[in-house]
C-alpha positions, 0 to 999 in steps of 0.5 A: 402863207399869210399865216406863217410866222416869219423867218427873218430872224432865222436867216442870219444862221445860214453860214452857206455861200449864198447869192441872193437874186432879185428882179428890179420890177418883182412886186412879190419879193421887193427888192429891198426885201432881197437886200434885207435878206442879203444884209442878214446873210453874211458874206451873201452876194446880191443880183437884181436883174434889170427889167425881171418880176418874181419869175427871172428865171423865166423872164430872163433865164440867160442872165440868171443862169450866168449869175448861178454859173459865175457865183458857182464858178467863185467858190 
């Protein structure tokens, strides 16, 4: 992973609806990673959750879940 070439400039094609989540407290995916990601992507949208790390699905599953089911039910 340390030695693969960076994505960051590929991002920006995605075309896709894309939610972009992050946890406030994730220390591997930096929030403003996530919102440097969320910029690159147009009309992307963007979820921190409170009090979660890198494992939101795990730390806070029903908040992630609502988030997937909202975004999915906005299409």
């Amino acid at each position: 992973m340390l030695t693969r070439k960076s994505i960051y400039e590929e991002i920006a094609k995605i075309t896709a609806p894309t939610l972009v989540i992050v946890g406030d407290k994730d220390v591997a995916t930096v929030p403003a990673k996530a919102e440097r990601i969320h910029q690159q992507i147009k009309g992307s949208q963007l979820l921190t959750i409170p009090g979660a790390g890198h494992s939101s699905t795990v730390e806070a599953p029903d908040l992630v879940n609502k988030a997937i089911d909202d975004f999915l039910t906005s299409l």
